[in-house]
RODO-2510 file (C-alpha; in nm, 4 decimals, decimal comma):
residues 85
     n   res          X          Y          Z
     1     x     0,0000     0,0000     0,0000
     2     x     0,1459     0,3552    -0,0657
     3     x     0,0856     0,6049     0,1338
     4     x    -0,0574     0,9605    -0,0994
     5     x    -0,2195     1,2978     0,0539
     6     x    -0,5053     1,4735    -0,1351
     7     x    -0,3930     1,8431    -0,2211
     8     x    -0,5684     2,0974    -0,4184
     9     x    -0,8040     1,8133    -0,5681
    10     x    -0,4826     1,5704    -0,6351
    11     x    -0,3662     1,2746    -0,4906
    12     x     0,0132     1,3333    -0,4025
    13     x     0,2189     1,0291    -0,2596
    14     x     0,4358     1,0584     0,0394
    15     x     0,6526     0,7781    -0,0609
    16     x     0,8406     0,6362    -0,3764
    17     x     0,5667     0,4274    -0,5847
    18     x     0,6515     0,0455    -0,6362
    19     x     0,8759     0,0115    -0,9703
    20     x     0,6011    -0,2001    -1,1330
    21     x     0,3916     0,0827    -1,1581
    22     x     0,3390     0,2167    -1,4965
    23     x     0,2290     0,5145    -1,6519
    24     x    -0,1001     0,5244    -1,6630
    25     x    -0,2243     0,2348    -1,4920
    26     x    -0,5412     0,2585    -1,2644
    27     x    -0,4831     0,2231    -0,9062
    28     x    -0,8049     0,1837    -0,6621
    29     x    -0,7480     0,4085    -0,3837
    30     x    -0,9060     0,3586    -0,0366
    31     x    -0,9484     0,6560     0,1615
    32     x    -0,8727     0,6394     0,5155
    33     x    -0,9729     0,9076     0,8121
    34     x    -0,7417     0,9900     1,0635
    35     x    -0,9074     0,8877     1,3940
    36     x    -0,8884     1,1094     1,7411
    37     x    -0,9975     0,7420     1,9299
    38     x    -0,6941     0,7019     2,2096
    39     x    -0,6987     0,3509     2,1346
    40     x    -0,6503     0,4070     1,7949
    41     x    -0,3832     0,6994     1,8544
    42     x    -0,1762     0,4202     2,1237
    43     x    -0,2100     0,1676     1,8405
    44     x    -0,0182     0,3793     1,5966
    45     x     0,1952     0,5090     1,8002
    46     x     0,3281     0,1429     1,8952
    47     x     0,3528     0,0892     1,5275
    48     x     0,5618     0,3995     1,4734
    49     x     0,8302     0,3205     1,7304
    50     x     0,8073    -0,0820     1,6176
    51     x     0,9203     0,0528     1,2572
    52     x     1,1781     0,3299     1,4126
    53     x     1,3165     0,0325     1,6216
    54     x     1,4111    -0,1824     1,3107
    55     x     1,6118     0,1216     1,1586
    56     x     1,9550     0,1107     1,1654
    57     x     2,1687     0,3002     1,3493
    58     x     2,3844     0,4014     1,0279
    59     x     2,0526     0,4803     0,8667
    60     x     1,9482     0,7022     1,0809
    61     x     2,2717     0,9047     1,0821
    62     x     2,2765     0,8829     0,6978
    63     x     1,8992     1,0375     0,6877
    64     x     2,0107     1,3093     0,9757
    65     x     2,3174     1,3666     0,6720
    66     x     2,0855     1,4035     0,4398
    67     x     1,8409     1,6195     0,6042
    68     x     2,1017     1,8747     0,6670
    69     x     2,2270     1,8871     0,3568
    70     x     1,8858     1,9632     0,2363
    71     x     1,8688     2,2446     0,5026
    72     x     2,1754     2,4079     0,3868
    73     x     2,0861     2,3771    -0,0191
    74     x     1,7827     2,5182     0,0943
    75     x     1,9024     2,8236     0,2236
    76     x     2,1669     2,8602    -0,0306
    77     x     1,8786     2,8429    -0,3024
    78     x     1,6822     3,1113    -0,0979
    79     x     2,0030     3,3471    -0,0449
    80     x     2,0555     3,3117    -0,4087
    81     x     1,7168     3,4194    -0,4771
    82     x     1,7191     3,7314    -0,2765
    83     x     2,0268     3,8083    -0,3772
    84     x     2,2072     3,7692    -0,0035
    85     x     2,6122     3,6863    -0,0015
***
């Protein structure tokens, strides 16, 4: 299942799409609604930190990498733009 947002009338994913995917095809797309239940809050929360748990700790400094690196191309671009040394 891939996970997809709906903005501005268009469904966006939040996560690479399977490589078998093709241009084109028809997916079926079941709409879920996020749930305010504490049960249901506790249940994904457990899920959350079961998935955190299985990522490596090399992973997780090469996504901190990453995310910084981002950060600092970001604000680059946006000193660029308004013409900022």
């Amino acid at each position: 299942m891939v996970r997809a947002l709906l903005k501005n009338g268009r469904i966006e994913p939040v996560e690479p799409l399977p490589p078998e995917w093709a241009e084109g095809q028809e997916l079926l797309v079941d709409a879920r609604t996020l749930s305010d239940d504490p049960a249901d809050i506790e249940r994904w929360a457990r899920e959350l930190e079961e998935g955190a748990a299985g990522i490596s700790t090399e992973d997780a400094r090469e996504l901190e990498r990453a995310l910084a690196e981002i950060e600092r191309q970001s604000k680059e671009a946006v000193r660029r733009q308004w013409g900022l040394p």
